[in-house]
DRENSE-31350 format. One record per atom (N, C-alpha, C, O): x, y, z; residue in one letter. Coordinates in steps of 0.05 Angstrom, whole numbers, padded with zeros to 5 digits, always signed. Layout:
<recs>
XYZA...
</recs>
This chain:
<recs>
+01793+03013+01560X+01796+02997+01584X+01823+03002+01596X+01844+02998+01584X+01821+03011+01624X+01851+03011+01636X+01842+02992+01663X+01821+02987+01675X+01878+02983+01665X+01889+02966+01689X+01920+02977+01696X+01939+02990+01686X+01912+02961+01725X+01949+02981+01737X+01956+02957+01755X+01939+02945+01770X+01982+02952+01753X+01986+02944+01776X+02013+02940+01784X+02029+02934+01766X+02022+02944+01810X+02044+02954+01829X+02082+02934+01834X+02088+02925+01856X+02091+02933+01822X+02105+02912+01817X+02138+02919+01829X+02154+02922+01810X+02145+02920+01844X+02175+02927+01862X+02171+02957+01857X+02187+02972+01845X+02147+02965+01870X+02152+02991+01875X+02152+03015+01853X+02154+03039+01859X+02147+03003+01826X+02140+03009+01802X+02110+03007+01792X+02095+02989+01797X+02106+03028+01776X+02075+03032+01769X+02068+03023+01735X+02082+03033+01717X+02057+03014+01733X+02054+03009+01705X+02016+03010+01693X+01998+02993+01696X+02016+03032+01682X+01988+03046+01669X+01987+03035+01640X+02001+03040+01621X+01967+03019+01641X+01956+03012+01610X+01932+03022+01606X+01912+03024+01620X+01942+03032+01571X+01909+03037+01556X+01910+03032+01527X+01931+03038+01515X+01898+03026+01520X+01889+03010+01479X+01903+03031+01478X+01926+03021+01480X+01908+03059+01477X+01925+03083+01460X+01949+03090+01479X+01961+03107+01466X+01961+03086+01498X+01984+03093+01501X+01993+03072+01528X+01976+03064+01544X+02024+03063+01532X+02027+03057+01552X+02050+03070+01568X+02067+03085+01558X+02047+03064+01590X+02069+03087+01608X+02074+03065+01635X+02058+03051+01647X+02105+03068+01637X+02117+03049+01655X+02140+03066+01670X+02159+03076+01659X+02133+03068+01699X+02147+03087+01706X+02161+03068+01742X+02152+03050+01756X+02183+03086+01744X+02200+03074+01775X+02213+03092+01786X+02231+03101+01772X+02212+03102+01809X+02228+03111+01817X+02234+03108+01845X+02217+03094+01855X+02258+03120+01866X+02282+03107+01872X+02291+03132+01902X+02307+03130+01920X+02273+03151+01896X+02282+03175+01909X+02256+03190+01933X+02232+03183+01930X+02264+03204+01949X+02247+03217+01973X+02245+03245+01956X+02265+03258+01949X+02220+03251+01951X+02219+03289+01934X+02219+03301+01960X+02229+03324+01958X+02212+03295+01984X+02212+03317+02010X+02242+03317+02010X+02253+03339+02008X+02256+03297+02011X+02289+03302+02025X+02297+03317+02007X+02304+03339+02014X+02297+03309+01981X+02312+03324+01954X+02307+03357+01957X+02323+03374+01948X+02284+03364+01970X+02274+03389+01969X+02290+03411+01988X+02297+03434+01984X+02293+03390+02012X+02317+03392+02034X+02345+03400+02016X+02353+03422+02009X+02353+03377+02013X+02376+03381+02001X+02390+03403+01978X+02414+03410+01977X+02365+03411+01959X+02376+03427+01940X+02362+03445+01942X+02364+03454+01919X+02345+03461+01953X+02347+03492+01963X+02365+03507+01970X+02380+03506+01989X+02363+03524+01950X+02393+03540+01949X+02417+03539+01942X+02436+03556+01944X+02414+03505+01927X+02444+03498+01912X+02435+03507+01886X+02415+03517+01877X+02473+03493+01873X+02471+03495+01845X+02467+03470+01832X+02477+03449+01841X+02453+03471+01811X+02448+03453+01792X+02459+03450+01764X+02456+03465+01745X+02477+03423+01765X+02481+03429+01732X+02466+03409+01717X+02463+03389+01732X+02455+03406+01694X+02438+03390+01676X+02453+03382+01648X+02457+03397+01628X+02459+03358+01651X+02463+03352+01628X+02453+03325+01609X+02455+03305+01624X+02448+03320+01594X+02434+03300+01579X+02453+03287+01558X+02469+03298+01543X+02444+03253+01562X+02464+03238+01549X+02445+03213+01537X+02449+03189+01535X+02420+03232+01531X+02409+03210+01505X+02412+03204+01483X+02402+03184+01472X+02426+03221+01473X+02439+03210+01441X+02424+03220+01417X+02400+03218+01418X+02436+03231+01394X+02432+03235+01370X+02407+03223+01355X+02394+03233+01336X+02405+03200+01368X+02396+03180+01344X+02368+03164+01361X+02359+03163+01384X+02362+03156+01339X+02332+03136+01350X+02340+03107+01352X+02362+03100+01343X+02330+03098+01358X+02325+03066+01366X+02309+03061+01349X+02288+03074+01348X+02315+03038+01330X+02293+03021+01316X+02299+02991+01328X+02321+02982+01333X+02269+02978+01331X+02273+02953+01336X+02248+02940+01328X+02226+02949+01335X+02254+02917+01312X+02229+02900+01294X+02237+02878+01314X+02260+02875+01322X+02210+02860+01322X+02213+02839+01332X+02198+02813+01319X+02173+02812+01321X+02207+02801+01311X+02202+02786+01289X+02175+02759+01296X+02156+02762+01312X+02179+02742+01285X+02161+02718+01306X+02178+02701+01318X+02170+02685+01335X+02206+02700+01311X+02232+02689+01329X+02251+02709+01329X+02252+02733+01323X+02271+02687+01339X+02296+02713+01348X+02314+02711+01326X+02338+02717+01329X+02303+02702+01302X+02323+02701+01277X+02303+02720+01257X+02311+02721+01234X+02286+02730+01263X+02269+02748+01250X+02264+02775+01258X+02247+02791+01250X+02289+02779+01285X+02288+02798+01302X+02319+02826+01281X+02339+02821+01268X+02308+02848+01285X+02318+02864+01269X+02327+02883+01284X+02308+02887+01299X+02351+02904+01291X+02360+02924+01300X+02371+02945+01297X+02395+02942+01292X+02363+02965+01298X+02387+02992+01292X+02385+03018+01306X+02380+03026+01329X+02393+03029+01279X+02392+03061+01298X+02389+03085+01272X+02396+03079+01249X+02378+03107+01278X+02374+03122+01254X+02387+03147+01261X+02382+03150+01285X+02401+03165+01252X+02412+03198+01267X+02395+03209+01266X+02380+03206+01247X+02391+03223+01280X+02363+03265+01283X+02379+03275+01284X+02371+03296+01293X+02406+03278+01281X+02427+03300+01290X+02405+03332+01299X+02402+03344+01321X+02392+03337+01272X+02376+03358+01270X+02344+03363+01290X+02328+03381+01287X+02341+03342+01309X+02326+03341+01326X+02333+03354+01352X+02317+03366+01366X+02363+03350+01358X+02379+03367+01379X+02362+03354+01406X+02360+03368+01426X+02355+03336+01405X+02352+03317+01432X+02365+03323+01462X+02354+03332+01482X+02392+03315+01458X+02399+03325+01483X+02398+03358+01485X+02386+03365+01505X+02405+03373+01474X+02393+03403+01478X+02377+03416+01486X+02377+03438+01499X+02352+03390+01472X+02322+03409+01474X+02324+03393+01511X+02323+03406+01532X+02327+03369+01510X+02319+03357+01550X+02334+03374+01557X+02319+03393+01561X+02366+03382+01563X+02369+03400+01578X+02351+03425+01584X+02339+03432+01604X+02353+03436+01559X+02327+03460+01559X+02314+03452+01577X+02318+03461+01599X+02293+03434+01572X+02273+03438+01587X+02269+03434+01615X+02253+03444+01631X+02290+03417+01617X+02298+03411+01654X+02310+03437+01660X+02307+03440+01684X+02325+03460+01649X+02334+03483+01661X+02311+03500+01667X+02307+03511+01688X+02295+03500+01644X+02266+03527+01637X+02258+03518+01663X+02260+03535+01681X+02243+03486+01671X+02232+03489+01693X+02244+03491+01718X+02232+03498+01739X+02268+03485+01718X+02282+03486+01751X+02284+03507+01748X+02285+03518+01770X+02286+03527+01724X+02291+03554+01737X+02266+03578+01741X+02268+03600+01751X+02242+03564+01728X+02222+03584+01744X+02213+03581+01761X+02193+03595+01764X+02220+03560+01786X+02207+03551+01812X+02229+03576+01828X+02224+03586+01850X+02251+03582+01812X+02266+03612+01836X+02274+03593+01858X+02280+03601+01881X+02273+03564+01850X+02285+03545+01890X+02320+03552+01892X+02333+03556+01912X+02329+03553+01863X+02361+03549+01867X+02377+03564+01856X+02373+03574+01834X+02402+03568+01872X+02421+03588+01871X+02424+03599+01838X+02423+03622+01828X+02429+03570+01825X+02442+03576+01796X+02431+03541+01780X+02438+03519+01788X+02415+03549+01757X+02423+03523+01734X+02436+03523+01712X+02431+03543+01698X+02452+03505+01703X+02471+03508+01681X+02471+03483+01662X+02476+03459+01667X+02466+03489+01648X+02467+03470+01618X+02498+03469+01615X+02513+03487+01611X+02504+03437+01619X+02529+03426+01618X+02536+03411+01591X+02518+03394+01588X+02553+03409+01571X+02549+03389+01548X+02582+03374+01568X+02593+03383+01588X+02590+03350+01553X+02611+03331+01551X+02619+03319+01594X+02638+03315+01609X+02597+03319+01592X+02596+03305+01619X+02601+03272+01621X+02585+03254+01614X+02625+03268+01632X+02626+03244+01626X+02621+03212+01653X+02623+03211+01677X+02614+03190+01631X+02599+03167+01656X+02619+03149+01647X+02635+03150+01629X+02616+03136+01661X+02627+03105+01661X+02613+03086+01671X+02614+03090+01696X+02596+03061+01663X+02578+03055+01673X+02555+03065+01694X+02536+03081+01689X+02561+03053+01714X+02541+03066+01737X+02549+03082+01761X+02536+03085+01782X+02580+03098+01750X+02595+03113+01765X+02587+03147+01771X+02574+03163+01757X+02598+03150+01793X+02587+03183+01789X+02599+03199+01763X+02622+03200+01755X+02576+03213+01752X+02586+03235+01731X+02613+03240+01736X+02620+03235+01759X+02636+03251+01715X+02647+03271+01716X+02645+03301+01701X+02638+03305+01678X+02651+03318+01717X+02639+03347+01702X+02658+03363+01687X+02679+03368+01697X+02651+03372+01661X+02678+03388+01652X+02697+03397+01667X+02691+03402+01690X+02731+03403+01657X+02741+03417+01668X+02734+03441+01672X+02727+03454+01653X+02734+03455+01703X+02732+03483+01704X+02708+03494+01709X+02702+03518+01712X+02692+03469+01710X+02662+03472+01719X+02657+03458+01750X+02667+03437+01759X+02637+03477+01762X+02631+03458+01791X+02596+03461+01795X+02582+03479+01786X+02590+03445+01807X+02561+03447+01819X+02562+03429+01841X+02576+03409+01846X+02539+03444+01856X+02537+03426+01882X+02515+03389+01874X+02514+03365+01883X+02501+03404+01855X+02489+03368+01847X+02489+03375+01813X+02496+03396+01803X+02480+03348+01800X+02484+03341+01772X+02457+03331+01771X+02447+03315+01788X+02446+03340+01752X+02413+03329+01745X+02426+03313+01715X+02433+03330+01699X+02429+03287+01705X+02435+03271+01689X+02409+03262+01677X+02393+03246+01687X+02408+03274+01650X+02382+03248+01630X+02394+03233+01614X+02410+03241+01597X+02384+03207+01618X+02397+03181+01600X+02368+03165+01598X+02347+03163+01609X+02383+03154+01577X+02360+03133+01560X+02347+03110+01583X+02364+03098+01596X+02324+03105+01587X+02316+03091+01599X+02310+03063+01593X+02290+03063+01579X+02318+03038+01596X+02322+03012+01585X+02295+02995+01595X+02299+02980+01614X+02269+02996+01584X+02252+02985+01594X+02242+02957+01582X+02241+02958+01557X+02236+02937+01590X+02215+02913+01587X+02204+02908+01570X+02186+02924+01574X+02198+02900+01552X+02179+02898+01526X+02156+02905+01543X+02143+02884+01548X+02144+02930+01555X+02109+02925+01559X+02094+02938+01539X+02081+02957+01548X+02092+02934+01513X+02082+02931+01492X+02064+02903+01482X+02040+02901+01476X+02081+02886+01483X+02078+02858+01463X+02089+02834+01486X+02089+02810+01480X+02100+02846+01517X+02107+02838+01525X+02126+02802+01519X+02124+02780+01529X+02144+02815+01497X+02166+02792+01494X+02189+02795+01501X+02192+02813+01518X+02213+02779+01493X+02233+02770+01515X+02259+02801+01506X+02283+02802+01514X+02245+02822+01488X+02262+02836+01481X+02258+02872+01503X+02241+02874+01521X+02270+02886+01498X+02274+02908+01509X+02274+02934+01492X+02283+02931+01470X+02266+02958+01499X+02273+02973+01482X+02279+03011+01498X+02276+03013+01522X+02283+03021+01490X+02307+03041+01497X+02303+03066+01489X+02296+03073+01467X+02310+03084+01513X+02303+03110+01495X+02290+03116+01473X+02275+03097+01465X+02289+03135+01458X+02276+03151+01436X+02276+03136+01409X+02298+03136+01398X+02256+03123+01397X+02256+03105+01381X+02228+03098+01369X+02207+03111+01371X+02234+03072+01354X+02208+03051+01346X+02213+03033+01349X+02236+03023+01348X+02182+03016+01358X+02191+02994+01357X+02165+02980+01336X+02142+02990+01332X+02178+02954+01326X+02157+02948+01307X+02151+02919+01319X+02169+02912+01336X+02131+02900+01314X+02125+02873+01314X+02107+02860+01298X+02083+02863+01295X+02130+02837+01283X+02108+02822+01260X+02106+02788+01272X+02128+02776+01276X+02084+02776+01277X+02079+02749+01280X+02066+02735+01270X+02042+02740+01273X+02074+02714+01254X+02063+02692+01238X+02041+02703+01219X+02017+02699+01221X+02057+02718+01198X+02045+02730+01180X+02033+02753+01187X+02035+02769+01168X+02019+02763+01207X+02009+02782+01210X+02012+02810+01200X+02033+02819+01192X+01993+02822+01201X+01999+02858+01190X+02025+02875+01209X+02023+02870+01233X+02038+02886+01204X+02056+02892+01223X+02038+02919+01240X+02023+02936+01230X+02047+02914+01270X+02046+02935+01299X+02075+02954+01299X+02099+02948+01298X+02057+02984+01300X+02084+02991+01304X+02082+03016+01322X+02062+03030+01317X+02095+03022+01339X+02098+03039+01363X+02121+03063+01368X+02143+03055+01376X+02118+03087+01365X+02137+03105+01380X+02141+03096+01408X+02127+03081+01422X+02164+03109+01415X+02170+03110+01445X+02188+03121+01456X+02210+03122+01445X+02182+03133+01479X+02207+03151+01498X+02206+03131+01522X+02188+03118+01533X+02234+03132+01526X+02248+03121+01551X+02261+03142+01571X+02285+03146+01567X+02254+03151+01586X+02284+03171+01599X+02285+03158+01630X+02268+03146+01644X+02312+03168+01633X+02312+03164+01680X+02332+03189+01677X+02352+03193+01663X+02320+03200+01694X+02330+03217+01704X+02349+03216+01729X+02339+03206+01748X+02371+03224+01731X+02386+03220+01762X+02399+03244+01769X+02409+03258+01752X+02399+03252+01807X+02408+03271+01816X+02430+03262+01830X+02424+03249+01850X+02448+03266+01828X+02475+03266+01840X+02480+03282+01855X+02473+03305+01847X+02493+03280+01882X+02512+03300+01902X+02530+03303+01889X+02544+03283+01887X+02537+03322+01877X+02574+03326+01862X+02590+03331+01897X+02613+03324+01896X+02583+03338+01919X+02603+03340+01940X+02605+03321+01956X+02623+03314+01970X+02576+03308+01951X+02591+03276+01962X+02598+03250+01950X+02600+03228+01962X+02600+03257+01922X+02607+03235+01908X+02579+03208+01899X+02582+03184+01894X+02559+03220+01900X+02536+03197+01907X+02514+03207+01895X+02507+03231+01891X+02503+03183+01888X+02473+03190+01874X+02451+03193+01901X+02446+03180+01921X+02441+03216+01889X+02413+03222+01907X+02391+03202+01902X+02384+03186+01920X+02381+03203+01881X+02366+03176+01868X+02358+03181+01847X+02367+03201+01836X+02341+03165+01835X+02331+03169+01801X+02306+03171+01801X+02292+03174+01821X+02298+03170+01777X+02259+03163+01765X+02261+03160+01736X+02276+03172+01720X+02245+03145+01732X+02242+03132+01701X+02221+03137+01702X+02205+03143+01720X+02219+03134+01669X+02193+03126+01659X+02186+03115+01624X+02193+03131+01606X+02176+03099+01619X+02171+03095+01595X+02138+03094+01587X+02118+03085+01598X+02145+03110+01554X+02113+03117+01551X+02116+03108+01511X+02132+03116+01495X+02093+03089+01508X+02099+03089+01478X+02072+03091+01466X+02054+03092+01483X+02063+03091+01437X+02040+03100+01428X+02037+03088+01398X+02057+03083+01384X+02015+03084+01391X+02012+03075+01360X+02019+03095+01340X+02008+03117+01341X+02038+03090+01319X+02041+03098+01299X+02028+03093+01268X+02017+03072+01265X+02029+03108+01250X+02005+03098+01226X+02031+03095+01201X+02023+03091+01178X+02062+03097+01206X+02073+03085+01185X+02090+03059+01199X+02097+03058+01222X+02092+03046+01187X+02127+03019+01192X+02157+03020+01184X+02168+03038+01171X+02165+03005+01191X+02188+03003+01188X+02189+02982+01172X+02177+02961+01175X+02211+02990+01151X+02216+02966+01122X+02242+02962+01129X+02254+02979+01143X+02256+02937+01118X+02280+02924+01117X+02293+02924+01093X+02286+02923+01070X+02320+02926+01109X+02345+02927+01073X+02364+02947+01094X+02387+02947+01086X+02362+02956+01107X+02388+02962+01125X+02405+02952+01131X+02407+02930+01121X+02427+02961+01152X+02460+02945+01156X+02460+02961+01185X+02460+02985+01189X+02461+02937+01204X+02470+02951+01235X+02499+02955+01229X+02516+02943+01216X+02497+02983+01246X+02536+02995+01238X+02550+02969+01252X+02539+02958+01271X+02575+02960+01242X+02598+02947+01251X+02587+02917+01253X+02599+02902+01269X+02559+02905+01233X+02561+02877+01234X+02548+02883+01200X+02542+02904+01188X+02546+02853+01193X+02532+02848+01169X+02497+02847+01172X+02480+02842+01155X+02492+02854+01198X+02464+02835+01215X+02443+02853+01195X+02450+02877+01193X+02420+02845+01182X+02399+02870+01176X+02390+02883+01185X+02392+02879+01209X+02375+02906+01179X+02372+02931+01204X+02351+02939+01191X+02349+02937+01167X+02324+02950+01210X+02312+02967+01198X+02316+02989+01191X+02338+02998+01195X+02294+03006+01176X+02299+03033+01150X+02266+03046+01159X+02244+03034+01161X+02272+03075+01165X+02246+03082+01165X+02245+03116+01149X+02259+03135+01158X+02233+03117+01134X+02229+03138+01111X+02234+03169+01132X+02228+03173+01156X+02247+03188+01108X+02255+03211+01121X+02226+03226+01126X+02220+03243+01143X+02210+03215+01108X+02175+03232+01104X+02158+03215+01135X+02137+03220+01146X+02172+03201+01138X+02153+03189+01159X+02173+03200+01183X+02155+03207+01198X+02195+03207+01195X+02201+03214+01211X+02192+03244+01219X+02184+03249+01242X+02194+03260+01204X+02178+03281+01205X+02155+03281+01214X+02150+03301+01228X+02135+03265+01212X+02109+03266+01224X+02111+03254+01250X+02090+03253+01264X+02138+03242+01261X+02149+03231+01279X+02155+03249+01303X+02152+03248+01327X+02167+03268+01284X+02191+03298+01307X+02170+03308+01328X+02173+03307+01353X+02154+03316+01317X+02139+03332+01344X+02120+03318+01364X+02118+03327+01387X+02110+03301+01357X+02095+03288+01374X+02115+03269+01395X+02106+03262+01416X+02142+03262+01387X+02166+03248+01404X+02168+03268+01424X+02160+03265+01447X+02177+03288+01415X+02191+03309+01431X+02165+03321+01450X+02166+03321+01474X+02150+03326+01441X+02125+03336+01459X+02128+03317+01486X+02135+03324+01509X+02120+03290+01474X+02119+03270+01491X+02145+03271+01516X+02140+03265+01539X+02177+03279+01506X+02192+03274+01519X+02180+03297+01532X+02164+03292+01550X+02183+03323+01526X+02181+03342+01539X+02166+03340+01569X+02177+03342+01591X+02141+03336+01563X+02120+03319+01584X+02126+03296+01596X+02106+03282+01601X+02143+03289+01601X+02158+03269+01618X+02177+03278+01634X+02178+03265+01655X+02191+03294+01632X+02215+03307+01640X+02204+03324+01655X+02220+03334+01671X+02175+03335+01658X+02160+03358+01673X+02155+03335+01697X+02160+03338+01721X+02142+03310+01682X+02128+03293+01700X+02151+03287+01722X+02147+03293+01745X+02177+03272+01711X+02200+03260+01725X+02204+03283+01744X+02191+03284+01764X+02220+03302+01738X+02217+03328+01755X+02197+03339+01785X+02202+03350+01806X+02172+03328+01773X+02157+03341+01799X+02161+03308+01816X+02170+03306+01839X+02153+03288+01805X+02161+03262+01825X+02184+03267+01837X+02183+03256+01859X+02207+03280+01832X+02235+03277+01853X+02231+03301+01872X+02245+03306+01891X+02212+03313+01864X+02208+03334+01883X+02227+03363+01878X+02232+03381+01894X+02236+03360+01847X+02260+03393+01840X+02237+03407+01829X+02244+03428+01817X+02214+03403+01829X+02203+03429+01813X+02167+03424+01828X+02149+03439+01823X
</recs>
């Protein structure tokens, strides 16, 4: 059974096996204008690590953390793949895989020393809504999320978050963005006895054997998002 419906300009697609929540912010005809024939630099600032989040049946049963992939190479593989495709459309001068690009909140990028481009293609974690279980919590980039209520069997969900944003590096200004969030049923959980870094708070724990059956179907998933985000702004 699917339903959709239209909400500030945002789309949101439900189905019993996957959900996908997507926004974006930007003209793909202008953008097409604008960067024909420029340069592009790409860099990605989703982070090492996964998102775990258990949501309990209150907010004292609510659980948080984070787990490392160092060895998943996350931001690497998104750059990759936003270069592979901007660069077989032949639209632009030059793309370049940028690492240590730095933000400050919702400020324009800054770009290494010694580096220039005419725009900045930025991937960061996308901060979406509970539309899962729709409760008062949120969840975030590349992760799990789990939910147990009033005894129940525990729900538990992969998920990718990304937004993508294109910046003018010459005029100081964001072109616009696109999000999207997409999550899916998983067949292991998440158990407790963890420690969120820098509090005493409990944290979820999810097995190294279960992350593995995790790796490729995440990344596929991101991969296919980043194609999707891409042709909505109109760069590919």
């Amino acid at each position: 059974m699917r339903g959709f419906k239209r909400t500030w300009g945002c789309l949101f697609l439900t189905s019993m096996a996957l959900i996908v929540a997507g926004c974006a912010s930007i003209d793909p005809q202008a953008v097409q204008s604008q960067t024909r024939g420029k340069t592009i630099a790409v860099a990605s600032a989703l982070g090492p690590e996964l998102n775990l989040t258990w949501v309990g049946t209150t907010i004292f049963n609510n659980q948080f953390g984070t787990r490392p992939v160092p060895d998943w190479r996350i931001d690497e593989q998104a750059a990759i793949y936003v270069s592979q495709s901007l660069t077989s459309g032949q639209r632009y001068a030059a793309v370049n895989v940028l690492q240590g690009v730095s933000r400050k909140g919702s400020t324009v990028p800054v770009l290494p020393a010694g580096t220039t481009a005419d725009f900045l293609l930025l991937i960061e974690q996308y901060d979406a809504d509970d539309p899962i279980w729709n409760t008062n919590q949120s969840f975030n980039g590349l992760g799990i999320a789990q939910r147990t209520f009033m005894g129940l069997a525990p729900q538990a969900h992969g998920h990718v978050g990304v937004t993508i944003e294109l910046f003018d590096m010459l005029k100081g200004a964001s072109v616009g963005r696109s999000s999207e969030f997409a999550n899916w049923p998983i067949n292991f959980r998440l158990s407790s006895g963890g420690t969120a870094s820098l509090t005493t708070n409990p944290a979820p724990l999810v097995k190294d054997s279960d992350l593995e059956t995790l790796r490729e179907p995440m990344l596929d998933r991101l991969r296919a998002m980043i194609e999707k985000l891409l042709g909505e702004m109109g760069l590919r």
